[in-house]
N, C-alpha and C positions, 0 to 999 in steps of 0.2 A: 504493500500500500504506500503511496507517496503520503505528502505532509499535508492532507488536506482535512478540512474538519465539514460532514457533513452532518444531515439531519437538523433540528433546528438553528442552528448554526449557519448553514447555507455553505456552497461550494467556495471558501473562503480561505488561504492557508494560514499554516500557524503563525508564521511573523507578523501578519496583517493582524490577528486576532492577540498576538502577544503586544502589538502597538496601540490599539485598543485601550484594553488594559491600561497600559503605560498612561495613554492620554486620561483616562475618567478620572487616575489616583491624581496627578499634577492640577487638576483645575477641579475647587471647590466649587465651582457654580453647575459643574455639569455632573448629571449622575449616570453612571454607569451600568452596565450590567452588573458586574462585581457589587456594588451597592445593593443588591436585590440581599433578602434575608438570606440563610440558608436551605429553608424550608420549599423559598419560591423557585430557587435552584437546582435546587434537590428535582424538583414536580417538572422542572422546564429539560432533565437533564437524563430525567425516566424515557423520554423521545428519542434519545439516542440511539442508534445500534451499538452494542456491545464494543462491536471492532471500534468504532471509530472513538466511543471514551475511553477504550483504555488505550488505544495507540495514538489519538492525535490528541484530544480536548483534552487530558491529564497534563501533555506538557505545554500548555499556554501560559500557566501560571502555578505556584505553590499553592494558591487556594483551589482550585479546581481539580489540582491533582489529588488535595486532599478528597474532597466530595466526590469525585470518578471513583474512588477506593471504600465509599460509602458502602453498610449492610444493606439497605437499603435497595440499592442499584444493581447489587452484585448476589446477592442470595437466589433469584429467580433468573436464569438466565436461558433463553434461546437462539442460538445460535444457525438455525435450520438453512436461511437463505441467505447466509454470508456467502454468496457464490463467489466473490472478489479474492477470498480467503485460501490462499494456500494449505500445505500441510506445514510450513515454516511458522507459517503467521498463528494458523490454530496452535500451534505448541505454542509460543510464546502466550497468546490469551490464556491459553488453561492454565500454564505456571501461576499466572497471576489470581488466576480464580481458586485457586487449588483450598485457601485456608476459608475461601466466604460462600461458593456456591454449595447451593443445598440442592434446588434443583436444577438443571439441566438436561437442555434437547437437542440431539443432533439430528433430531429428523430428517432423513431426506439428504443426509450428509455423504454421498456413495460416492464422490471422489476423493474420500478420507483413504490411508494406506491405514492397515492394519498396526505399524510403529507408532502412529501418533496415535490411535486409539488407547493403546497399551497407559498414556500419560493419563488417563480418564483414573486409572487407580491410587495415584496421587489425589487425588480429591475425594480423600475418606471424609468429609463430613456429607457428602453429596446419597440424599434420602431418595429421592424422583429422579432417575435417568431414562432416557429414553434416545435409543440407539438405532430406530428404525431405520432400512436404507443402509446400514454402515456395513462393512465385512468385516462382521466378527465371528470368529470360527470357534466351535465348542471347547477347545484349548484355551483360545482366546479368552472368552467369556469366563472359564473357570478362573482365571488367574482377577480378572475383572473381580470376580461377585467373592472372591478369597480375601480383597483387597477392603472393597466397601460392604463394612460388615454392617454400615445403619441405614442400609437401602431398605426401603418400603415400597417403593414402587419400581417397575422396571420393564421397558418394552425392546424389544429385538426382531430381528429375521432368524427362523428355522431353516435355514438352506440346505440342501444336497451333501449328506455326510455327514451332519449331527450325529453327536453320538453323548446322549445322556451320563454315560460310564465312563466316560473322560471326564468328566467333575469331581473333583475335589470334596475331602469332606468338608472341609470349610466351604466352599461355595453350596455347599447344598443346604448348611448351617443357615448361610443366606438366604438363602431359596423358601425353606421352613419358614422363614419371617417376613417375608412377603405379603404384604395386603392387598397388591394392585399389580395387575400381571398382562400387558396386550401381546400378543406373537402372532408377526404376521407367517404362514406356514406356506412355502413354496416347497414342500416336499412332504408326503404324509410322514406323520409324525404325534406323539404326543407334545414332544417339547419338554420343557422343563414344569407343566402342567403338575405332575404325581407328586413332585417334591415340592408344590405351594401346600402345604396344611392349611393356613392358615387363609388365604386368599377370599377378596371381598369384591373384588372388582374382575371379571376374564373377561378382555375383549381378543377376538378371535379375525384374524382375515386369512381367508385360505384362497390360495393363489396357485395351483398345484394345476401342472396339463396334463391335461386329460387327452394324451395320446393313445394310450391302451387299451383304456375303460375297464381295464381290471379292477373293480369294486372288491368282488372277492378276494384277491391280492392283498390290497391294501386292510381290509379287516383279518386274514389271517395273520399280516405283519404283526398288528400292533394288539392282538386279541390271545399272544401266546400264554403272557402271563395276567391272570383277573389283579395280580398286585398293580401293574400300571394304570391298571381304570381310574380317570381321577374322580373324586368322589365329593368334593365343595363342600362341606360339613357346613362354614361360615360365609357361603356366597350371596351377595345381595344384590351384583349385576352382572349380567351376562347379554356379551353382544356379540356375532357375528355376520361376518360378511364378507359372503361366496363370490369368486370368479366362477363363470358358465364352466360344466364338466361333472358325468358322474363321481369321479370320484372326490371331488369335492365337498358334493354331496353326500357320500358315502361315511368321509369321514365325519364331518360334521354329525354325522347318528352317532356314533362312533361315541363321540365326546357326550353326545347325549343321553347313553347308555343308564346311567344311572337316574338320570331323573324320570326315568319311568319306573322305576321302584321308588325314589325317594325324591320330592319336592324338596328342597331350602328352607327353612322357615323366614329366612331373612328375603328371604329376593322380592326385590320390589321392580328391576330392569329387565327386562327378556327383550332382545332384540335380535329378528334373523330375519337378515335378507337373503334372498337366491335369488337370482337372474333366473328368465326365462319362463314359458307358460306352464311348466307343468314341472314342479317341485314335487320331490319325491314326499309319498307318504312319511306321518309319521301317528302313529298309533296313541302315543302319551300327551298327543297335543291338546283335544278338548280337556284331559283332568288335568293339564299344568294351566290353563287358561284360569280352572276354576280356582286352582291353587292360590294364585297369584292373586283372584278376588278378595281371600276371606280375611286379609289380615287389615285391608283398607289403606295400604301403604305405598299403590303401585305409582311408579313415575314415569315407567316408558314402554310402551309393547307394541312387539310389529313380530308379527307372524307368518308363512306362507299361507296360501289359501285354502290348500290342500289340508290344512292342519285346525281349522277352523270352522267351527260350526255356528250359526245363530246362536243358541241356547251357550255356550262356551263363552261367546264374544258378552255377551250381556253379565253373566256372572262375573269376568273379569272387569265389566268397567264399574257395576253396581257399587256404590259405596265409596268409591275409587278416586282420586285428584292429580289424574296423571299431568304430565308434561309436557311429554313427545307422544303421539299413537300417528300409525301408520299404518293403511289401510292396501297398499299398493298393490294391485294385480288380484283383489278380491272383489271381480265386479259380482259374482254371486251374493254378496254380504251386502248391497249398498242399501235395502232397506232399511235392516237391519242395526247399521252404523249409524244412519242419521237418526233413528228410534231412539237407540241408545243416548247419543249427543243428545238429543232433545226432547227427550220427555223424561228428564229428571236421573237421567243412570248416571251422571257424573254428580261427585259432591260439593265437589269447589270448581266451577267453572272459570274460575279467573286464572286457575294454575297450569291450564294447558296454552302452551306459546308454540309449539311447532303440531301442526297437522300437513300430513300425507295422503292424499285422495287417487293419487294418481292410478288409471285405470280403475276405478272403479263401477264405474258404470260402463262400461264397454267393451267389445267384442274386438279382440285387435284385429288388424289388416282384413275388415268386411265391411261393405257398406249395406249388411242385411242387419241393422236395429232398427226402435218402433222410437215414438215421440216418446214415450215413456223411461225409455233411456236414457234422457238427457238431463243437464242436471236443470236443477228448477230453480230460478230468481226469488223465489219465497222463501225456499227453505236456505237455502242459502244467505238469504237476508235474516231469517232467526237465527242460523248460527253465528254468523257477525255482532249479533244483537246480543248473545247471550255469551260466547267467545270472543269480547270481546279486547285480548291481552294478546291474540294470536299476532306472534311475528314472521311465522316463517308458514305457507302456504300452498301445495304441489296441485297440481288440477290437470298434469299433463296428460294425452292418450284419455280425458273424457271429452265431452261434446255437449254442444250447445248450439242451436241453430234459432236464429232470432225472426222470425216471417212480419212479426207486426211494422210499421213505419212506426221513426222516432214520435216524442211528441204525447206520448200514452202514461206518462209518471215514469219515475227514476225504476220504481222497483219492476215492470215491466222488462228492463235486460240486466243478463245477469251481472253485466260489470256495475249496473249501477248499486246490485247487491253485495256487491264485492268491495264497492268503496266504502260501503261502512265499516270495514277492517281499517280502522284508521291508525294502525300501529306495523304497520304490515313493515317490516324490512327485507322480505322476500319473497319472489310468488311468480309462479310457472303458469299460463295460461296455455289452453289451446286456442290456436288462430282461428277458429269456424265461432267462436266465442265471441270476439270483438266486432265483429256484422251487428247493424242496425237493422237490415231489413229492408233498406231503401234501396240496394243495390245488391243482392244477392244473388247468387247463381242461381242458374234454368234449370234444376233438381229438387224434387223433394223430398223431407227427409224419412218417408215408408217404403223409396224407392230401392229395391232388392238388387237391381245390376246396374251398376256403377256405370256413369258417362262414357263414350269411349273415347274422350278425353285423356282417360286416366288409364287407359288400358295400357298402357309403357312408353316406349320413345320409340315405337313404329308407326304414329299418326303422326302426320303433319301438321295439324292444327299445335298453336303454344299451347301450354299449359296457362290458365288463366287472361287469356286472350280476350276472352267473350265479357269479363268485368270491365272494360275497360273501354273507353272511346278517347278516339285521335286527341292528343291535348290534355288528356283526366290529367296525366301527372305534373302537369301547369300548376295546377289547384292543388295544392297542399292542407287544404282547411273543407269540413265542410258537414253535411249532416253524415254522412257513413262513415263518419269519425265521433259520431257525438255518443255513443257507448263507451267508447275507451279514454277520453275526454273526462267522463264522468269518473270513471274508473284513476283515471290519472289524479284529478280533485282530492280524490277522497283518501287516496294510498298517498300522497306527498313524501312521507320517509322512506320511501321505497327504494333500495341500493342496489338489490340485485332484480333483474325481469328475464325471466324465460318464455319467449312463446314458439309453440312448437306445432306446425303443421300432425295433425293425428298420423298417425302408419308412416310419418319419420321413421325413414334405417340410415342410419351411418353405412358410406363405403367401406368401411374400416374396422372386420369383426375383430373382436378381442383374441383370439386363439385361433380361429377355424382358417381356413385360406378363402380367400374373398371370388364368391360367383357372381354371377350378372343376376342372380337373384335377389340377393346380397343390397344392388345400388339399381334395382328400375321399383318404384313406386307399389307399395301394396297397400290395396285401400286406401290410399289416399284419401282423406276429405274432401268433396266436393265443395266446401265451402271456404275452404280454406283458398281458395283462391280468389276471392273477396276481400283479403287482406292485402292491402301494397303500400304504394309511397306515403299515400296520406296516413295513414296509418304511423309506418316510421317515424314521419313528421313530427308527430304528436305525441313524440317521446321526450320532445324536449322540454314540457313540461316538466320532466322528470329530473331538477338540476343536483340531487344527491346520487343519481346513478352512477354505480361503480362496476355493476358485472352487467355485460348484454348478452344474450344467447337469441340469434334470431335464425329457425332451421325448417326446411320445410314449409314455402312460402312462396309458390309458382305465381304470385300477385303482383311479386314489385318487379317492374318494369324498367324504369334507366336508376331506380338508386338515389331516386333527389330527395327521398323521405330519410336515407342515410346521414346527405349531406347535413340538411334540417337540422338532424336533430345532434350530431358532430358539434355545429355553432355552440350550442346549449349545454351540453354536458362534457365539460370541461375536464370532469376531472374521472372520465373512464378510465379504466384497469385495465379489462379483463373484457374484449371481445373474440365472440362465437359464430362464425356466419356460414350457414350448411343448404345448399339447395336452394338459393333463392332465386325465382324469376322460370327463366326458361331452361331445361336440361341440358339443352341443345347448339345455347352460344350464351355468353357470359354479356348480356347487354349494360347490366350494373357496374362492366369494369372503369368505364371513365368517373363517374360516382365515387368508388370505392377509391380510386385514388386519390382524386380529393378529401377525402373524409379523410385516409393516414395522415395527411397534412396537416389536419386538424388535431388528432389525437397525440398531443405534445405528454400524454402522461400513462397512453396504454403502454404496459408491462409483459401484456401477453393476448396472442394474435394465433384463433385458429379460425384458416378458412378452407372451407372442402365446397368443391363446385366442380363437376366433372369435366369440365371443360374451362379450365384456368393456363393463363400463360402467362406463369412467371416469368416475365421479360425486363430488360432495363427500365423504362418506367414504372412496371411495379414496386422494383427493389429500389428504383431512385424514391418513389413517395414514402414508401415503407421505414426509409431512413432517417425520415422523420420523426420520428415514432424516437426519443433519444432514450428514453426510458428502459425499450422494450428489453425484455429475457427471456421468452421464450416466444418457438415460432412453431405454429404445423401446418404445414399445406398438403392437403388429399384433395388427388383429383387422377381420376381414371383414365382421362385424355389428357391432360397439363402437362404441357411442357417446361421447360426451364431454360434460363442464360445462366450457365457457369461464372462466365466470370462479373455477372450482373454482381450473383450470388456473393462473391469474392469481396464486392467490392462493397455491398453492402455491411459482413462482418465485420471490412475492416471499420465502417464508420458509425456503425453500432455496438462499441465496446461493451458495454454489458450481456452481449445476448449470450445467454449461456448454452440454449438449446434450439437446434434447425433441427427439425425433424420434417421429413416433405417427402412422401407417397403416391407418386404421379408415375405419369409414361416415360415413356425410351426406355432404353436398351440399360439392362445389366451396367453393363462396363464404363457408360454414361456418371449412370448413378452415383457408382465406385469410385471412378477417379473425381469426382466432384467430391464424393466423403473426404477420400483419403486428403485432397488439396487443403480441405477447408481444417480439419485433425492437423496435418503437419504443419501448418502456417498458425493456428491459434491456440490450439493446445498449453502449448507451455507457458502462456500467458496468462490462458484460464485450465485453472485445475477442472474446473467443475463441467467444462465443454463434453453438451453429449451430443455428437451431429449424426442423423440415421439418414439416410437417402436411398429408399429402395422402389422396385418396381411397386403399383399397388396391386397385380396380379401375378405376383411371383409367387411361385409353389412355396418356398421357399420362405415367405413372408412371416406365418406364424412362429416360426423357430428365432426369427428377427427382432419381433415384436415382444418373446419372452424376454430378451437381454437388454431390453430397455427398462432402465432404474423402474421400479415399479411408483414410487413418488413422483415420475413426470408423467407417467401411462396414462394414470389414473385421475390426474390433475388435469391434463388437458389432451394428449395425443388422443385418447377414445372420448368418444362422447357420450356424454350421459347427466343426468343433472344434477343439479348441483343444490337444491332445494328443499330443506323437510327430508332431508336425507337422515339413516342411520349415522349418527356422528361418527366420523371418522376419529375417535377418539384416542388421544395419547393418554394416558395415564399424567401428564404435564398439566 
């Protein structure tokens, strides 16, 4: 790191900041920052990152080096996206942290070497670690948890070649005193699971390919000895969360072994998610539902569907004041669920802040459902009315189709029942939702076979053509905006917005190698193509937005609802843009690049459009973006300029991650990897550049050795909303 002092501070060097200084103490009439209490210091100096008070802001002056050295600043420490940060520079930080930090995270730390990790054992007072992402190998680790003997919490990778009987009886001593335990498991495994006694917290992510599909396999591996079963005596939360694969699934029963003889008394958390429509039975699920009712303790549950019955789901909420529930992929239960929410099955309704709806009422990739499927503006409006503390909100893959014209009362469409969420800080919508009715598609919604519009990308006609007249995207403003207008009113805190065309697929499966089944439209919504530029537009209402996701969206036309709403929202992160407009040629690209120009503060940029050409002025606008750290561009047809590419890294020093899934050739790809690795690499530790075919056989074997911390964050898609907390024990 050079001598520069950022975060509130500003991109400012130390001699300018040591003169400063100099100037406040020499002249009584002017006061200084230095003049500030300690206290106000201390609060201004918590903004920091880590690196840069103990490397730069400590040496400004004797007083601030004292306060950089403060309990205060240095007890809780995360270090996840120092991407700047060598293995030099992390050893030096930990020396310094070694006597004050308690807790620490190196989440997501995967270009750490194994020797500086080993310096994590010098920081024996350190209770909470968390090691996600890092290579630490069961040697490793022993010698770790042998060291820090006042660890209570602790999270890690299971990788390929764990081996439990390589630990130490000191580190199992540790292990025994454990109250808080996540492993994420890319290799079936118990983990260091049997040697927690005492564990209060298991959060579980299984991560394992499912090449084989030997179930049976993996349950004789780990079913030799009934000693290893682990058994939770003191468990009170328990969360997991599956990558697609039977064995995954598999194991996951696996662990759940026991609680079909014996519930917890304590447990008040159960969370399991599984990808996919059709999660495997599980027999013990309606009596752990009702288990989980009778103590009136529960805070968070999410089930498969398969595993959930009416009569179940009601016993567990009866009495109940949960916090998170999660309903995802059980459109059989949607009576049900809003029965429960409203007619009195919750006890304290102000204590739920995250709900999960998504799929619930619907039949995925079919356009054979009744009106009755949809969700309904009433009820919807009661549960606002009576939830109303809900921050976080999913509604993606359900449906809503609005036929009435504006003009009929707020509560008439659903977004105007959706703004009485007036606390909302995040929420996924479907795009066939935001229609008023004054301009809707020539479909209705009893109708059994889909337009042949939507039948793939062997008709000629656009996709969402027919919404639209010569000129529409002139007019940015208008009545087939006055739903989501309303919606935007009423939601004002709103940081993150997902909207998602219904039978959305990403080109880009997580494991499997990618068919042309894969990336042409299934089921699409017909309505969803009702949604376009004015629409975008009217995002700029939204001036605290921070994360955009906008996928599946055959409505927007040239992209000037983009530009719109770019002006406004100043201070984006985190843009998502998958499928928008026509399949068939990128008419949004002049749009889009003006809009990079705009986003002086996004960090991180995925676009998938099948037909993308990464060219010189994409990577010239892109370069704008001075912020940005990571990149992912899929597209089935997109091409690339190499040395666009080149020239872009050099002039976006932060970016840590290209990762870009498009056409050409093999060897194309490669030499572009290999170029962009040997020229920036040793600059950034943390550089992870992927460049491959997006129809190479070859692909999912690719896609495993990508850090699973950037996968998961942005290279795949998926939401990010009313999710299972991806929870560190931190």
């Amino acid at each position: 790191m050079s001598g520069t002092v950022t975060g509130v501070f500003g991109d400012v060097n130390v001699q300018a900041a040591q003169a400063v200084c100099r100037g406040a103490t020499m002249s009584s009439s002017l006061v200084g920052m230095l003049d500030l209490s300690d206290e106000i210091l201390l609060c201004i100096l918590g903004h920091v990152p880590v690196c840069d008070l103990l490397l730069n802001v400590s040496n400004v002056c004797h007083k601030l080096q004292s306060l950089c050295r403060d309990k205060t600043l240095l007890s809780h420490v995360s270090l996840s996206e120092e991407y700047q940060a060598n293995d030099d520079l992390f050893r030096v930080i930990l020396k310094q942290l070694i006597n004050h930090v308690q807790s620490l995270s190196l989440n997501g730390c995967y270009w750490l070497t194994g020797s500086t990790l080993d310096y994590l054992a010098c920081c024996r007072v350190v209770t909470h670690l968390d090691v996600t992402g890092c290579r630490l190998t069961s040697v490793r680790l022993s010698r770790l948890l042998s060291s820090l003997t006042l660890l209570k919490s602790l999270a890690f990778d299971v990788t390929a070649g764990f081996n439990s009987a390589q630990l130490s009886s000191e580190a199992v001593g540790t292990l025994s005193r454990l109250s808080e335990l996540r492993q994420t498991l890319l290799t079936p495994s118990y983990g260091v699971v049997p040697c927690c006694a005492q564990l209060r917290k298991l959060m579980l992510q299984f991560d394992i390919s499912d090449v084989t599909r030997d179930g049976v396999g993996v349950s004789c591996q780990l079913m030799v000895g009934q000693s290893s079963v682990p058994h939770y005596q003191q468990l009170e939360e328990f969360t997991a969360r599956l990558a697609p694969g039977e064995v995954n699934q598999t194991l996951l029963l696996l662990y759940l072994a026991v609680f079909s003889v014996h519930v917890p008394k304590r447990l008040r958390v159960f969370l399991i998610s599984i990808p996919g429509p059709n999660p495997a039975h599980w027999s013990a699920g309606p009596s752990l539902a009702q288990s989980l009712g009778q103590h009136g303790d529960l805070e968070a549950l999410q089930l498969p569907r398969s595993w959930l019955d009416p009569l179940s789901l009601r016993r567990a909420l009866e009495g109940n004041s949960p916090k998170h529930l999660s309903f995802s992929r059980c459109p059989a239960l949607w009576p049900q669920v809003f029965e429960s929410l409203l007619e009195g099955g919750i006890k304290d309704v102000t204590q739920l802040n995250s709900l999960n709806l998504s799929g619930i009422n619907q039949v995925l990739y079919t356009e054979c459902r009744n009106v009755e499927d949809h969700l309904v503006p009433e009820i919807m409006s009661r549960l606002a009315t009576g939830y109303s503390n809900i921050k976080h909100l999913n509604l993606m893959h359900t449906h809503y189709h609005h036929d009435q014209p504006p003009g009929l009362g707020d509560e008439t469409h659903l977004c105007g029942s959706l703004a009485k969420f007036r606390k909302l800080h995040s929420l996924t919508l479907p795009a066939c939702a935001l229609l008023d009715g004054l301009n809707t598609p020539h479909i209705t919604a009893n109708n059994a076979s889909p337009s042949p519009v939507l039948l793939g990308l062997k008709k000629a006609p656009r996709v969402g053509i027919q919404t639209y007249k010569v000129g529409s995207e002139g007019s940015l403003s208008g009545d087939t905006t006055s739903g989501l207008a309303q919606l935007l009113a009423g939601c004002h805190l709103l940081q993150t917005l997902e909207i998602i065309g219904p039978g959305f697929v990403s080109a880009l499966p997580r494991l499997e190698p990618c068919t042309r089944a894969s990336v042409e439209p299934r089921g699409m919504c017909a309505w969803a193509q009702g949604v376009g530029d004015a629409h975008l537009a009217t995002l700029e209402d939204l001036p605290r937005l921070r994360r955009l996701t906008l996928a599946g969206l055959p409505g927007v036309l040239r992209g000037t609802g983009l530009v719109q709403m770019s002006r406004h929202c100043k201070d984006l992160k985190v843009l998502s843009l998958a499928n928008l407009g026509s399949l068939k040629i990128m008419n949004y690209f002049p749009a889009l690049l003006e809009m990079l120009k705009q986003c002086t503060q996004l960090q991180e940029l995925r676009l998938e459009q099948p037909y993308l050409n990464a060219n010189a002025s994409f990577f010239e606008a892109l370069s704008s973006c001075s912020h940005l750290q990571r990149l992912c561009l899929i597209s089935r047809k997109g091409t690339f300029d190499p040395s666009a590419a080149e020239n872009f890294m050099e002039r976006c020093r932060r970016v840590i991650m290209c990762h870009m899934f498009m056409g050409g050739t093999l060897v194309g790809c490669r030499t572009l990897q290999k170029a962009l690795l040997d020229r920036f690499l040793v600059e950034r530790s943390a550089l992870s550049v992927v460049i491959y075919p997006l129809h190479h056989e070859d692909l999912p074997s690719v896609i495993r050795d990508i850090p699973l911390t950037l996968l998961d964050r942005i290279t795949l898609f998926q939401s990010h909303v009313a999710q299972p907390p991806h929870l560190s024990p931190l």
